[in-house]
C-alpha positions as CSV (number, residue, x, y, z in Angstrom):
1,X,4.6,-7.4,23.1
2,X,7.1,-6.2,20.6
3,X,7.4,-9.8,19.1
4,X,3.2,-10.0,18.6
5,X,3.4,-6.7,16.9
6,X,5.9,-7.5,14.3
7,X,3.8,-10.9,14.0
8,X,0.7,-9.1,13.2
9,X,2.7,-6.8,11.0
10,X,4.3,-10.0,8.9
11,X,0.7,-11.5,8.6
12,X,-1.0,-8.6,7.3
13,X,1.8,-7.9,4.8
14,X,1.3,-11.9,3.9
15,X,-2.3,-11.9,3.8
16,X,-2.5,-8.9,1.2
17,X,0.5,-10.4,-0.9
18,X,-1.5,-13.4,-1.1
19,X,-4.5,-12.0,-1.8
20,X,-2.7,-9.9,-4.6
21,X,-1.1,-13.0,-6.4
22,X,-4.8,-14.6,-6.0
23,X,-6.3,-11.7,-7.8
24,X,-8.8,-10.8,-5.1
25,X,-8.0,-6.8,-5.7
26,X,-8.8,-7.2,-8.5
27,X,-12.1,-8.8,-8.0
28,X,-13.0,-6.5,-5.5
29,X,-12.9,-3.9,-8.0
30,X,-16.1,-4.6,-9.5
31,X,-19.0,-5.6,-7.5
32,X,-20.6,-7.5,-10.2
33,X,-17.7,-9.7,-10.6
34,X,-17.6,-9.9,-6.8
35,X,-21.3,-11.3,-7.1
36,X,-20.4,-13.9,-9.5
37,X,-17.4,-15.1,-7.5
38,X,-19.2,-15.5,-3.9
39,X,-22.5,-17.0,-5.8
40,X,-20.2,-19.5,-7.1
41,X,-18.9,-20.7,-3.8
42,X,-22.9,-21.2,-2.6
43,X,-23.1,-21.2,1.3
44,X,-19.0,-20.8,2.0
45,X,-19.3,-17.3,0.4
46,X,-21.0,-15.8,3.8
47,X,-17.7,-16.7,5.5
48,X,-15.8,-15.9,2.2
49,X,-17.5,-12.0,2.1
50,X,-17.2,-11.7,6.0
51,X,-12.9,-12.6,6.1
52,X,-12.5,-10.5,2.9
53,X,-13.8,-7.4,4.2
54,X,-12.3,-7.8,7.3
55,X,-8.7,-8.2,6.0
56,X,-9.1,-6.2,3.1
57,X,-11.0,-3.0,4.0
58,X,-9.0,-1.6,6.8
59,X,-6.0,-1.4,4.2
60,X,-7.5,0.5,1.3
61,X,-10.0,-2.0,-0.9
62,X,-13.3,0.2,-1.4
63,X,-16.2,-1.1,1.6
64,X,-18.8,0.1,-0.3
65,X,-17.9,-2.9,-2.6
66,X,-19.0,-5.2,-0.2
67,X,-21.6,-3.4,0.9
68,X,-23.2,-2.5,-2.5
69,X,-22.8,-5.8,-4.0
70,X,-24.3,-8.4,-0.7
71,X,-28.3,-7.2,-1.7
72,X,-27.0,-8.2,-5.2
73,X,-26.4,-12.0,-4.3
74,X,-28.7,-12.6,-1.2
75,X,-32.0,-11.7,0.2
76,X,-31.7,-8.2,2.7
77,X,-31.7,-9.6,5.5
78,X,-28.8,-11.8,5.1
79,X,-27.0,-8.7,3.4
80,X,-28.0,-6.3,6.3
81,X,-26.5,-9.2,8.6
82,X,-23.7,-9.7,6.7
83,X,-22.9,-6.1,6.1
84,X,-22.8,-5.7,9.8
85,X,-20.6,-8.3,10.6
86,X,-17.9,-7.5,7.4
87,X,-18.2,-3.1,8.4
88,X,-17.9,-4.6,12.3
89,X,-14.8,-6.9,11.7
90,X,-12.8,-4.4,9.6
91,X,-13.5,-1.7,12.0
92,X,-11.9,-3.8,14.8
93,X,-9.2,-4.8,12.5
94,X,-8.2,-1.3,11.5
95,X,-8.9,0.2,14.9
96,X,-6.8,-2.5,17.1
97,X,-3.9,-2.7,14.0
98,X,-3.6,1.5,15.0
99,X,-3.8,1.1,18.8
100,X,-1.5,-2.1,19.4
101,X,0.5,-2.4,16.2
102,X,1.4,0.5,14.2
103,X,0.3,3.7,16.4
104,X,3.4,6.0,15.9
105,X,3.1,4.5,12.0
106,X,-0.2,5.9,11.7
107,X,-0.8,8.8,14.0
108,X,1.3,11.0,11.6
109,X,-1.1,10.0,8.8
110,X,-4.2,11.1,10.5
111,X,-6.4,14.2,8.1
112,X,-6.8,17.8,10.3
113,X,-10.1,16.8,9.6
114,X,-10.2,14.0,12.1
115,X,-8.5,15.2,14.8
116,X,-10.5,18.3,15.7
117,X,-12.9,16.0,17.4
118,X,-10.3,14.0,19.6
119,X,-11.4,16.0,22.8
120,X,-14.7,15.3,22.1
121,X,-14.1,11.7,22.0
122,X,-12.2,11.9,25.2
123,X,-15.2,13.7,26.6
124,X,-18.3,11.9,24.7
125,X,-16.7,8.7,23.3
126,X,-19.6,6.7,22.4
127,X,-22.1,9.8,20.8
128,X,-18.6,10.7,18.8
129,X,-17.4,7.8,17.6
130,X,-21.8,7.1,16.4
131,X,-21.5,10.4,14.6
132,X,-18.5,10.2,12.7
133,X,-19.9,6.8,11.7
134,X,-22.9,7.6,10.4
135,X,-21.7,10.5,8.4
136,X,-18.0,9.1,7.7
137,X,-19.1,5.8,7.6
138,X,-15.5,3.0,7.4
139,X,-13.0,4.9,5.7
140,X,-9.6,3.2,6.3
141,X,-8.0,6.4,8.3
142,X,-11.0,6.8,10.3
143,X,-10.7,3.2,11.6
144,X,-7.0,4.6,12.3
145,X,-7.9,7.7,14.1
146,X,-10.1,5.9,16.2
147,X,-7.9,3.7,17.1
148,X,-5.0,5.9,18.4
149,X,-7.3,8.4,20.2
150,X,-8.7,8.7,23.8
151,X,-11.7,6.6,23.3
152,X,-12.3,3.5,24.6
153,X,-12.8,0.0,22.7
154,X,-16.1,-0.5,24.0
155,X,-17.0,3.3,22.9
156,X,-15.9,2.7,19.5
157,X,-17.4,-1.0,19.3
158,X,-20.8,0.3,20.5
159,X,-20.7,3.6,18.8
160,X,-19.6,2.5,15.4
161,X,-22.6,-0.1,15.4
162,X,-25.4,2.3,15.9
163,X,-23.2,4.8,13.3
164,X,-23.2,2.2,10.7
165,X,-27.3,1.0,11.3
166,X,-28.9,2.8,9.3
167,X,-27.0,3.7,6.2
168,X,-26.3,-0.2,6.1
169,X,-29.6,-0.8,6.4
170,X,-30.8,1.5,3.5
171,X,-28.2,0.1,1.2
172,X,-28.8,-3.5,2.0
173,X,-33.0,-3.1,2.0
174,X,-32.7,-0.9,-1.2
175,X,-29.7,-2.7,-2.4
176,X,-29.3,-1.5,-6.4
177,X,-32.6,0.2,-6.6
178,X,-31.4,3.0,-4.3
179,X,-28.0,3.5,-6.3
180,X,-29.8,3.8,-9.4
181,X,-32.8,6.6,-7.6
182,X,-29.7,8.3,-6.5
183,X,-28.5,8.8,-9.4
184,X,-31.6,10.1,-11.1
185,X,-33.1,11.8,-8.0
186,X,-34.7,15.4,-8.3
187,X,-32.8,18.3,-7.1
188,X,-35.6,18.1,-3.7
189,X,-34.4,14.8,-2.7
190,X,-30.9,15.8,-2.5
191,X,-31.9,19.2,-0.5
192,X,-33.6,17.3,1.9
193,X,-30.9,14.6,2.3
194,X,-29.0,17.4,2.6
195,X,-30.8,19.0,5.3
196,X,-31.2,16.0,7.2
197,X,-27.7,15.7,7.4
198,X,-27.3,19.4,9.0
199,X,-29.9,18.7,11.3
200,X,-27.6,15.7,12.4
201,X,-24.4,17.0,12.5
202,X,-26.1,20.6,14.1
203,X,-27.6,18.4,17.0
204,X,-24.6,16.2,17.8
205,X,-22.8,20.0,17.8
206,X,-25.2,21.3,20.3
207,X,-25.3,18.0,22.4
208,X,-21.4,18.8,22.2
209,X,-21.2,22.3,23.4
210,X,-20.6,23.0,26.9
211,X,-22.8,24.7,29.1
212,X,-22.2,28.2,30.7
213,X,-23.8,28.7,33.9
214,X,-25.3,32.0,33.7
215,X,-23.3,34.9,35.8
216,X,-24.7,35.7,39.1
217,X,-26.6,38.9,39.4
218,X,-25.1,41.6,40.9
219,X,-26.1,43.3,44.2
């Protein structure tokens, strides 16, 4: 066991020096060049997209890279798919490097604002880990969280797809046109995202809190 960690440890310090001396960070910098790059490689830059999120992601290149620039090289519903399949890998990748490789590495690293919910994802794994998805969405210390707390694999595989559905759906199905209303939206639109995403969080609370029998009545 000890020998497979410091294996995986050696790869992944390999695969980002490679990267590196390739240049790929700093490709992934811009998602227009990013565009031009996979276009170039024509039907090899779906596998191409897919490995470099996955290896890249989990250890501090931008998702949102990958996520804004797939609607700008292929039609939605390859960049929905796509999108799913890159978020998905590097969520597993940064999850099981935290659980089998470098937990005590990591746990230390992990925000207060993580671990207040680690009894609720040994109590309601799966509703949790959607949650924190959905409103977190991949960051690189989430997958790391995840991944040394109570919940389960399947929990966190399961969860963190319907978590990541919809906002990868908007991004991919709008694709540039939604960056650019976001950034010239009226002040309503942002109140009501805003209120959505109370109602969310205020739901998930209350499916959270526990239940107090009532007292019995005295005689």
């Amino acid at each position: 066991m000890r020998n497979a960690r410091i294996a995986a440890v050696v790869a992944v310090i390999v695969g980002l020096l490679v990267a590196q001396r390739l240049g790929v960070f700093q490709l992934v910098r811009d998602p227009a060049q990013l565009r031009d790059s996979l276009v170039a490689l024509g039907p090899t830059g779906y596998v191409a997209f897919v490995v470099a999120y996955a290896l890249l992601q989990p250890f501090g290149v931008p998702g949102t890279v990958f996520v804004f620039a797939a609607p700008l090289i292929w039609p939605w519903p390859v960049a929905f798919g796509l999108s799913m399949l890159g978020t998905m890998a590097a969520s597993v990748v940064g999850f099981s490097f935290a659980r089998f490789v470098a937990r005590d590495f990591v746990s230390d690293k992990i925000p207060q604002r993580f671990q207040k919910y680690e009894s609720a994802l040994a109590e309601r794994g799966f509703v949790t880990v959607a949650l924190l998805r959905f409103v977190f969405w991949m960051p690189p210390l989430l997958h790391a969280f995840l991944g040394v707390s109570k919940v389960s694999f399947a929990s966190h595989f399961w969860g963190s797809i319907v978590g990541y559905v919809v906002p990868l759906f908007l991004v991919s199905y709008f694709g540039q046109r939604l960056f650019d209303a976001m950034k010239t939206a009226p002040l309503w639109v942002w109140l009501v995202m805003a209120a959505a995403t109370i109602a969310v969080i205020g739901g998930a609370w209350l499916f959270r809190r526990p239940v107090v029998a009532p007292a019995p009545p005295e005689r």
